[in-house]
N, C-alpha and C positions, 0 to 999 in steps of 0.2 A: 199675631203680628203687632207689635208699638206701635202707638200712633204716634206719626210721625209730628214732629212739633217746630216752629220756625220761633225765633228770641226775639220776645219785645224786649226792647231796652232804652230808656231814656234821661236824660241828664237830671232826672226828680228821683231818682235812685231806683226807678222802678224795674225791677226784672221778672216778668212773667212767662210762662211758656205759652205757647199760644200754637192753639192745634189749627194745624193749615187747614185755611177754607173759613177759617173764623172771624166773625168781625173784630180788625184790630184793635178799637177804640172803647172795645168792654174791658178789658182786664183790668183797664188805669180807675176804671168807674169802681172798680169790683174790689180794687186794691184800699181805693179811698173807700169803702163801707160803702160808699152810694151818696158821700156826706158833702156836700159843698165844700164845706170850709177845709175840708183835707184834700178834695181836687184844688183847687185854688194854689192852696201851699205848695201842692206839686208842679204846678205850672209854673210858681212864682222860684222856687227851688229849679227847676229846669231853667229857667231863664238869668234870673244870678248865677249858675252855674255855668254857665254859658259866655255870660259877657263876663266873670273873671277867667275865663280861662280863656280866650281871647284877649284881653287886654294886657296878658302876662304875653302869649306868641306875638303879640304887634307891639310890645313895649322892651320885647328882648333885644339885645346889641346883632344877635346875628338874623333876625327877621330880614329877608330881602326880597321883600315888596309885596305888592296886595296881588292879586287873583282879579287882573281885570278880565271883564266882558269883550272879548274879541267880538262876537258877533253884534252882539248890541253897539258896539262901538263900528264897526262898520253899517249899522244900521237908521245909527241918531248918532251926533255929534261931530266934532272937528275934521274928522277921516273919515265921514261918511259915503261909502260905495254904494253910490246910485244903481250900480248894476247887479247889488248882489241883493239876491232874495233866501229868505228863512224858510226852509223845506220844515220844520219839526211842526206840524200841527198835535194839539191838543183838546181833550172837551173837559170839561170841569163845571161846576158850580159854583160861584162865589158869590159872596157877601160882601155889597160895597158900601162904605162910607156915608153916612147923613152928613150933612152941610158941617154942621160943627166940628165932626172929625177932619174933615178935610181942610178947615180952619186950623186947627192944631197940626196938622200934615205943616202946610205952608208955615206957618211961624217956627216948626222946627228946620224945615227947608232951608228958611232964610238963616237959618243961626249957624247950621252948616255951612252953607254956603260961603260965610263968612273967612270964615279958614279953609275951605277945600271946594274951591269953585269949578274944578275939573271934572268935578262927580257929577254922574246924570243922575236927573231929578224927574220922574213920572210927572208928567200933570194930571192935575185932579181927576181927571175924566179915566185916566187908566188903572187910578186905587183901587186896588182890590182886595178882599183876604178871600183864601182858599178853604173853602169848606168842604170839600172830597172834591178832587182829581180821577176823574174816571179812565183817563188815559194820558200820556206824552210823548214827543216824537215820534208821531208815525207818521202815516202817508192820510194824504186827505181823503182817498176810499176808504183806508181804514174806520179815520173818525167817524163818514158817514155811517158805516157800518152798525156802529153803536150808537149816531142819534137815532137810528130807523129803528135798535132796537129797544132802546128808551119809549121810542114814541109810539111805535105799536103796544106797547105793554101799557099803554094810557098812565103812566108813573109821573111823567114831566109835571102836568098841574099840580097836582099833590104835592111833588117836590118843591117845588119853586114859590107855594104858598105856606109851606109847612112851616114858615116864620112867624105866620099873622098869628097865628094859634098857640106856636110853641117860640116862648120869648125870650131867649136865652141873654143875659145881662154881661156883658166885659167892663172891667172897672179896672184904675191903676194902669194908665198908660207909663211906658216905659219906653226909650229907646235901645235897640238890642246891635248890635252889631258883630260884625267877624269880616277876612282881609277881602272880602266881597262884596260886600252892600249892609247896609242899614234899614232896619225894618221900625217900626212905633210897633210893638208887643202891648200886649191885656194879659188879664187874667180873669177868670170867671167871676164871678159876685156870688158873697155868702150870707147876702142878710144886710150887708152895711147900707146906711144911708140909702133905705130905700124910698121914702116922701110919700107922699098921700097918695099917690096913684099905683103904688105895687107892693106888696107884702111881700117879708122876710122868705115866705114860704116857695113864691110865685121861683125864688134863686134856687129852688132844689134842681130846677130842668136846667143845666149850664150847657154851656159852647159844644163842652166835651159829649154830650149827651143829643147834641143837635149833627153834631157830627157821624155821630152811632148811628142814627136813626133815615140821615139820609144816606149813608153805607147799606145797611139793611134794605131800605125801598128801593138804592138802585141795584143793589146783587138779586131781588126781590123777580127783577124783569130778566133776568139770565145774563145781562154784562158784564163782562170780565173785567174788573176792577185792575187800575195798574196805579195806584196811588205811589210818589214818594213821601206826602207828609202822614205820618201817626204818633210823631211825638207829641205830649201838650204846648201845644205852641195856637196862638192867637195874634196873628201880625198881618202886619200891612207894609210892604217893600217903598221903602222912600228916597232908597239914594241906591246908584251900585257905582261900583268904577268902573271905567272902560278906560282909563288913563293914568300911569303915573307921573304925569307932568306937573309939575308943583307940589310931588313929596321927592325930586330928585337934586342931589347937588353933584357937581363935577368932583371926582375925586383930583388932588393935587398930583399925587405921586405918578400915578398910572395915568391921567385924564378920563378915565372910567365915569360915568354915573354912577352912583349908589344911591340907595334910601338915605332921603334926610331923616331920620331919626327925632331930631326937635320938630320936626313936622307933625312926624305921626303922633309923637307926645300932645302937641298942643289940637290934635284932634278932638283925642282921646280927652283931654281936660273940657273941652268946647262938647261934647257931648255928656261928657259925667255932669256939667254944669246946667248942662240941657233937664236932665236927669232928675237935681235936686230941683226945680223950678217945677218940672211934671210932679212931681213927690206932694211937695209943699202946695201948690195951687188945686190941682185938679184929683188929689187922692181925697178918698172919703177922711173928714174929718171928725175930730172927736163929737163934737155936736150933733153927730148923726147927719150930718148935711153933705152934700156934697157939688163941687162948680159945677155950672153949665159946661159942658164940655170931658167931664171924666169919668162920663159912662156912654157908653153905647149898647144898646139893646136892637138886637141881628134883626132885622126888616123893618129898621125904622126907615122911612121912605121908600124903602125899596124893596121887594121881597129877594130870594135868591134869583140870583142870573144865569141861566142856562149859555155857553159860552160855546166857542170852537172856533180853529182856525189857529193861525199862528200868532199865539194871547201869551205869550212868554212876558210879555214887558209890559201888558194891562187893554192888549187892542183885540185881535181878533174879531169873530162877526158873531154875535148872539140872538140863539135862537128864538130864544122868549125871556121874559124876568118877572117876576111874579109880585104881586101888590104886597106893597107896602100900608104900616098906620103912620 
């Protein structure tokens, strides 16, 4: 009988076949040699390939209108329904922000916000990135179902310290968008600009590679993985929309709304500009150096966060979070 096979595929060009039951996140390692510097390119390739192709659907004349957050908009914001509550619970892992990302978080916030102040903006306290997804939308027996089987498998400490040890580098903040929200994107670190406290070598364990590892530990305890992310992506969600009010203008002929279109342009420019500033300031530079602020290494202050509950938007109630250096 074939074994049956399910198609990774991600915007770095990568096409591998991937035998169900496998961990998703080997093949891209496997693809890249195991090399740093050609994960990296893949991730960095996934993500320019990504925001031009987005910026071509939200710059064309027939684009009509973004893909707001219904729920999140009844949940935060101008139209907020006091009586409505978010059934979709979750349990996840993530990795959150040290002080000085969260610092770059805000300064892009604000530059945004300048042109598109109708967009919800997380606070600091809800920044997150997603390091494996163990489940979404189910019911709250469900979730528990799977902390209990986490927790009996004694996996959680391991997992949620597995930072201190294993120090995976993100370098080259960017911001990524598409007609739904805006995230600040990384890419793995290959050696650049690593300064007297870590060698070139320390960059061989990356994001991608931390990701694997805590896939493996939690399939390890018999939980049924329901992940959506496995492409190379390293982001942090910083804006979504849950409103088109101030990219609209009255049309003349009909009195219809439509997309202002100069609107969405001068986003798009307000974020590309964002872009060259991240580029320029915070990317490793030729000097081998690189700012305070354009690297993050996963458990600095905080190790992974054991999460659950209705964490869609950066809340939910977490069950433990593991030391941080």
């Amino acid at each position: 009988m074939a074994e049956r096979t399910a198609l990774y595929q991600d915007l770095s060009g990568t096409v591998t076949p991937l035998p169900e039951g496998s961990n998703p996140y080997q093949p891209l390692i496997l693809a890249s040699n195991d090399d740093p510097a050609e994960l990296q390119a893949r991730y960095e390739t996934h993500r320019s390939t990504r925001n031009a192709l987005q910026k071509a659907k939200l710059l064309d004349p027939s684009f009509a209108g973004f893909n707001c957050d219904e729920i999140l908009a009844k949940l935060d914001g101008p139209n907020k329904d006091p009586g409505f509550v978010d059934t979709r619970h979750c349990l996840v892992f993530w990795a959150r922000p040290p002080q000085h990302i969260k610092a770059m978080v805000d300064m892009i916030q604000r530059e945004i916000r300048e042109v598109a102040p109708t967009l919800w903006f997380p606070p600091p306290e809800n920044l997150h990135m997603t390091t494996l997804e163990i489940a979404n939308t189910l019911t709250r027996a469900q979730i528990e179902e799977r902390v209990d089987v986490l927790q009996q498998a004694g996996a959680v400490p391991d997992i949620i310290n597995y930072t201190f040890d294993h120090r995976a580098r993100l370098i080259k903040p960017m911001v990524s968008y598409d007609a739904s929200a805006m995230a600040l994107s990384f890419v793995p670190a290959a050696g650049e600009a690593t300064g007297p406290n870590r060698s070139a070598e320390a960059d061989r364990y990356t994001y991608h590679h931390l990701r694997r590892d805590v896939y493996d530990k939690s399939v390890e305890t018999g939980v049924k993985i329901g992940s959506r992310y496995t492409v190379p992506s390293a982001h942090i969600t910083i804006a979504r929309f849950i409103t088109e009010d101030g990219f609209l203008v009255k049309d003349v002929p009909d009195g219809q709304k439509r997309i202002a279109h100069e609107r969405v342009k001068e986003l798009i420019e307000r974020i590309e500009r964002i872009n060259e500033r991240l580029q320029t300031e915070f990317w490793p530079r030729e000097d081998g150096t690189i700012k305070r602020g354009g690297e993050w290494i996963v458990g600095e202050e905080k190790g992974l966060d054991f999460h659950k509950g209705t964490l869609w938007y950066g809340k939910g109630d977490r069950i433990v979070i593991g030391k941080g250096f």
